[in-house]
Z-matrix of the N, CA and C atoms (Angstrom, degrees):
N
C 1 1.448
C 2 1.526 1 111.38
N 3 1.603 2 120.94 1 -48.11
C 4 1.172 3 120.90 2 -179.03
C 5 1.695 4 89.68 3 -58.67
N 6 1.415 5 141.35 4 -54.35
C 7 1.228 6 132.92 5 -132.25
C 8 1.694 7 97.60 6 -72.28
N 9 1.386 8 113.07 7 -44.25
C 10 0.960 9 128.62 8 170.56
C 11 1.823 10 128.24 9 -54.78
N 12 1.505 11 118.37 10 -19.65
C 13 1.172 12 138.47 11 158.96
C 14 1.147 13 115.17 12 -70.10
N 15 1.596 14 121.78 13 -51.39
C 16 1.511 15 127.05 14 178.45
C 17 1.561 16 119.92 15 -72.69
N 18 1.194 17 111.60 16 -10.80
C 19 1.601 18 127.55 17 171.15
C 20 1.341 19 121.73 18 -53.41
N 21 1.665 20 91.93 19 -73.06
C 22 1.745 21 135.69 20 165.50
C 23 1.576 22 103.32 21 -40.35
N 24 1.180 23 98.13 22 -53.57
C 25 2.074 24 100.89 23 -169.29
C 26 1.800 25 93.41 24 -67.78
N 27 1.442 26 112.88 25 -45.85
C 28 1.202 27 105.83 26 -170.29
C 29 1.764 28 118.56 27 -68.48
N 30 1.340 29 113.47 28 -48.05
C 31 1.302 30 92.75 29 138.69
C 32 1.221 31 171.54 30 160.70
N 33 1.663 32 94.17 31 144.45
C 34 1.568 33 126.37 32 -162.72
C 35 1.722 34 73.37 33 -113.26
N 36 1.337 35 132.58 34 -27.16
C 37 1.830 36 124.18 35 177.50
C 38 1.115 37 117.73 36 -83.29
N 39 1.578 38 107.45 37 -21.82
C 40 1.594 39 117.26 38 -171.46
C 41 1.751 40 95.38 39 -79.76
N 42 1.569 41 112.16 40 -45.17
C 43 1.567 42 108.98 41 -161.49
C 44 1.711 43 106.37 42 -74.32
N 45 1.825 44 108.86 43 -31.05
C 46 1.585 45 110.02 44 155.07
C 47 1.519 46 128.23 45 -34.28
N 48 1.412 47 109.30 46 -47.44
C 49 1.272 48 107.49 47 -153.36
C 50 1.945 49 93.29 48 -93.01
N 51 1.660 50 111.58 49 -14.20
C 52 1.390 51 120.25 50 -176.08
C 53 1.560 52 89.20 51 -66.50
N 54 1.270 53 113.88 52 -50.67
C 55 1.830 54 116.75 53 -164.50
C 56 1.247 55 109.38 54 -67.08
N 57 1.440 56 125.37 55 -35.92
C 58 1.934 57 123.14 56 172.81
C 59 1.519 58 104.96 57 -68.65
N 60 1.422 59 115.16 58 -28.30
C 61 1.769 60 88.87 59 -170.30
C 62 1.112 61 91.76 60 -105.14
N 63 1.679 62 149.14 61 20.05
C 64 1.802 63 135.59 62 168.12
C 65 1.379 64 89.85 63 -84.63
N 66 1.998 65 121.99 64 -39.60
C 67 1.254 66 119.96 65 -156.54
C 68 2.085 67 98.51 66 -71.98
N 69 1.593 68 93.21 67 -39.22
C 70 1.551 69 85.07 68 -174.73
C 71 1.546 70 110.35 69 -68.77
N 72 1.222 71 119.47 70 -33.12
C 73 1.483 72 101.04 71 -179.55
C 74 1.492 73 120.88 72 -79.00
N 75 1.465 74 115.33 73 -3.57
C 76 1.569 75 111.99 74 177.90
C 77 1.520 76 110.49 75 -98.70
N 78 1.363 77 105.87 76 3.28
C 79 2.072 78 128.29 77 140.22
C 80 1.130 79 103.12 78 -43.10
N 81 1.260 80 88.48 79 -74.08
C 82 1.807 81 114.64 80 -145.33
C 83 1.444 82 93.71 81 -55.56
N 84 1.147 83 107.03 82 -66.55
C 85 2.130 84 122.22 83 163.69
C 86 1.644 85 113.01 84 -13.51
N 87 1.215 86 109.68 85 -90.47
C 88 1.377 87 103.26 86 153.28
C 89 1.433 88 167.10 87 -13.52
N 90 1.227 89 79.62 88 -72.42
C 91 1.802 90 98.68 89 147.55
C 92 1.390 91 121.38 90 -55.86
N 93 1.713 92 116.97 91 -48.85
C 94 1.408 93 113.19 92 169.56
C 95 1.850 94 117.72 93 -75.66
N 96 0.993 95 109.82 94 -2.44
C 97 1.716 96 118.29 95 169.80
C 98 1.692 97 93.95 96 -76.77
N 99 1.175 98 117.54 97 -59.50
C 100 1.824 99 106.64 98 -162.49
C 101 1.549 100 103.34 99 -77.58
N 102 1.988 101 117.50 100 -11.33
C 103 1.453 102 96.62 101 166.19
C 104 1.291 103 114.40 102 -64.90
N 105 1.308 104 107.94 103 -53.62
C 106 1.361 105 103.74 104 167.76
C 107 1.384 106 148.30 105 -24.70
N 108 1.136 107 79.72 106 -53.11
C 109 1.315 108 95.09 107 170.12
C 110 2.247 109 137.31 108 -63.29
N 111 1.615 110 66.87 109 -27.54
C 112 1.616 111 86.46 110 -165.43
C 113 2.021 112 84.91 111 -81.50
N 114 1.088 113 122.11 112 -27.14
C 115 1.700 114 146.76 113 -156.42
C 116 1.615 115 77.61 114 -55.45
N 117 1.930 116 100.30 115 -90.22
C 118 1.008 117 125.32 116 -173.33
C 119 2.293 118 127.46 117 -23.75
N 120 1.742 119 80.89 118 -55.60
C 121 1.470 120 83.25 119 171.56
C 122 1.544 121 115.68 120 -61.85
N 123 1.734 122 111.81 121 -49.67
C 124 1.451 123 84.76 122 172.94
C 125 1.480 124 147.04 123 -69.44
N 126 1.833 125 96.90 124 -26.05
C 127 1.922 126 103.18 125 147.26
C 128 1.745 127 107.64 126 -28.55
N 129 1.241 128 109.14 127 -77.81
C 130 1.527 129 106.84 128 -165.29
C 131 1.553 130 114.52 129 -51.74
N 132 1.450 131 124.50 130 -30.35
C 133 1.361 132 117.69 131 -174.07
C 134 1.844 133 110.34 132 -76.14
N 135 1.512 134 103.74 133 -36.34
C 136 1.135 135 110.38 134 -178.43
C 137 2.260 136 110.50 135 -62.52
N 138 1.219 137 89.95 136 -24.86
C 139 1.443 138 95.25 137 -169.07
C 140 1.531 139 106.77 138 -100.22
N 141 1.035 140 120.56 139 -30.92
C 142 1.684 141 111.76 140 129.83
C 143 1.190 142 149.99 141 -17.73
N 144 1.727 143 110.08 142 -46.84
C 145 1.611 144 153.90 143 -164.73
C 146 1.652 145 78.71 144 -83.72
N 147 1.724 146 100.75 145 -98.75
C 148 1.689 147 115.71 146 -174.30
C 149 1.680 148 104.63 147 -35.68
N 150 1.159 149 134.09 148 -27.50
C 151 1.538 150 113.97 149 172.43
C 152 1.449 151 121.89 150 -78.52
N 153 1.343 152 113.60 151 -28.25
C 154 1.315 153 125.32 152 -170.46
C 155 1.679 154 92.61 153 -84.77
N 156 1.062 155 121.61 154 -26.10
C 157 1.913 156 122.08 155 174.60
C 158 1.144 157 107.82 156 -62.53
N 159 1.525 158 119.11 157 -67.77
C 160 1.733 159 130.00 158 175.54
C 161 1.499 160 104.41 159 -45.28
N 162 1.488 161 128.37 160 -52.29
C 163 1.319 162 106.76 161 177.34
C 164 1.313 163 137.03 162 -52.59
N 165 1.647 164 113.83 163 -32.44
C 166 1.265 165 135.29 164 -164.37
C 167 1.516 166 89.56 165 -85.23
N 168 1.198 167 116.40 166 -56.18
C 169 1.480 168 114.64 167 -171.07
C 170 1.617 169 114.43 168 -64.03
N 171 1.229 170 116.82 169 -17.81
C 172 1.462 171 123.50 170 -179.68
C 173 1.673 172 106.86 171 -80.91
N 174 1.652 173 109.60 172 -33.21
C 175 1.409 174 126.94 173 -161.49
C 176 1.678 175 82.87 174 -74.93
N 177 1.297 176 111.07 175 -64.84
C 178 1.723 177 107.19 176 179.13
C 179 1.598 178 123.28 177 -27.59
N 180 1.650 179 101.48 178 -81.56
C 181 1.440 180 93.88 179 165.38
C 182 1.489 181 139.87 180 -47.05
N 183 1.116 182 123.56 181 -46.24
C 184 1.721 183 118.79 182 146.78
C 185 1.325 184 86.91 183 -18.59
N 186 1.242 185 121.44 184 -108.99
C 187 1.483 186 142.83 185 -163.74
C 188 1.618 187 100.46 186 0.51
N 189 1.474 188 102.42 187 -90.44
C 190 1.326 189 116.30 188 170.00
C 191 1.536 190 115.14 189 -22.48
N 192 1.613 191 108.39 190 -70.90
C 193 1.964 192 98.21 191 -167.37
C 194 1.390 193 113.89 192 -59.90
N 195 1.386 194 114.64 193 -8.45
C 196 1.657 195 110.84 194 -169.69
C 197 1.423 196 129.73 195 -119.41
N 198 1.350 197 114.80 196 135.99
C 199 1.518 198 99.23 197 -157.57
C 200 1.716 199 94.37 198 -94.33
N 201 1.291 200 116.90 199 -170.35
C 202 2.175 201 123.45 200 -168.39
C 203 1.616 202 82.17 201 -50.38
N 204 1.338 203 140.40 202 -73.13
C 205 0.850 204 132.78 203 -104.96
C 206 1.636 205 95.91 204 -94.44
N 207 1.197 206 107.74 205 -34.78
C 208 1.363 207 107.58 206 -174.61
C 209 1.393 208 101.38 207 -92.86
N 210 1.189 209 135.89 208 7.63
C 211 1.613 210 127.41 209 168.76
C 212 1.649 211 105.91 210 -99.92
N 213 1.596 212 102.00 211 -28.44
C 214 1.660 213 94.61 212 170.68
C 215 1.965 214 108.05 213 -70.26
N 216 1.119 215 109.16 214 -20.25
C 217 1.587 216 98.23 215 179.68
C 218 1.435 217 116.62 216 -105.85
N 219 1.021 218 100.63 217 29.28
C 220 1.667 219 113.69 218 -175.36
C 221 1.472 220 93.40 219 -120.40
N 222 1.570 221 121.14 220 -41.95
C 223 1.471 222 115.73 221 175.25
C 224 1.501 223 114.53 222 -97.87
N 225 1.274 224 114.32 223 32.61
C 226 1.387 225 130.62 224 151.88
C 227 1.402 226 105.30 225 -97.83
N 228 1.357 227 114.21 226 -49.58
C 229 1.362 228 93.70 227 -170.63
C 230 1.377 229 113.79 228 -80.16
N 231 1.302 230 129.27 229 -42.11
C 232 1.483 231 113.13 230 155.20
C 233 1.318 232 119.84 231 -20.76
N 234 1.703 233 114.55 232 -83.65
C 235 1.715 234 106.23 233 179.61
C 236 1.698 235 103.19 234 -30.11
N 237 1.219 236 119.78 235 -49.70
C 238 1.817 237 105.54 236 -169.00
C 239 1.319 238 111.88 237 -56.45
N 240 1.393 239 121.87 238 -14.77
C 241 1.711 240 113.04 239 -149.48
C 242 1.590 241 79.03 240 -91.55
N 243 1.030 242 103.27 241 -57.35
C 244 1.923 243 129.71 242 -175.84
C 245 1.556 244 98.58 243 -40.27
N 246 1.108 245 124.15 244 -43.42
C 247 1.292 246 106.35 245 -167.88
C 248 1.954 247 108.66 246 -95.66
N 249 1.267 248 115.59 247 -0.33
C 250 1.123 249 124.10 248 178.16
C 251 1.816 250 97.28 249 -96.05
N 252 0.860 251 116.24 250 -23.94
C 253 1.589 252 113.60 251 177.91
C 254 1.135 253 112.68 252 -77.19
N 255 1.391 254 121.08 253 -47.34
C 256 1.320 255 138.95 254 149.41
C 257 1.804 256 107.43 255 -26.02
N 258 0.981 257 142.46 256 -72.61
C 259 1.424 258 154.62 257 -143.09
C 260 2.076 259 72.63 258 -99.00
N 261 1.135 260 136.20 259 -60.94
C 262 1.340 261 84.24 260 178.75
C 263 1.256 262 144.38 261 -83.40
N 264 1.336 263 123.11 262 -1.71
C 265 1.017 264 155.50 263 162.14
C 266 1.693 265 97.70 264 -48.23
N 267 1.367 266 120.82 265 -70.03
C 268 1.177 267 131.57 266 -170.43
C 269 2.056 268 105.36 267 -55.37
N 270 1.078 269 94.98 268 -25.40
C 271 1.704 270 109.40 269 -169.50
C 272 1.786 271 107.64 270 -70.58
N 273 1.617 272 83.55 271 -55.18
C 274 1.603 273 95.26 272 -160.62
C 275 1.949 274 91.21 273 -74.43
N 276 1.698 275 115.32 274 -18.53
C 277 1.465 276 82.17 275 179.30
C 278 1.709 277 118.37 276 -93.05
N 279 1.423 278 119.33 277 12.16
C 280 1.194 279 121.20 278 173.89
C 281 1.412 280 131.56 279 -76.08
């Protein structure tokens, strides 16, 4: 009976100490979800950053290879593409 008492106590300490470290690791869990998390957003801001660089830096060179005349007819044809996207745009929402 005692042997059987000291079993039970042992464990009812063993399944204690099971319940402090599921509770500490679903901490630990957690906590590593909002690193993550916090990780991720700054991935995205940084890659935000580097896209908005490549554009500017792409906008430059344009700049550079082209002299007035051929950048004014290069942003004609843009406005043309733009305004045909536009008209389908305008199509598909009717």
């Amino acid at each position: 009976m005692e042997d059987l008492s000291a079993d039970i106590k042992t464990l009812q300490e063993t399944v204690q100490l099971l319940l402090k470290r599921y509770r500490q690791l679903q901490r630990e869990n957690e906590d590593l979800k909002n690193e993550i998390e916090g990780l991720q957003k700054q991935l995205s801001e940084k890659n935000h950053l580097i896209e908005n660089v490549q554009e500017k830096t792409a906008a430059e060179n344009i700049a550079l290879l082209y002299n007035n005349e051929e950048k004014k007819a290069l942003k004609q044809k843009i406005d043309f593409y733009l305004k045909d996207i536009e008209k389908c745009f305008s199509l598909l929402n009717a």
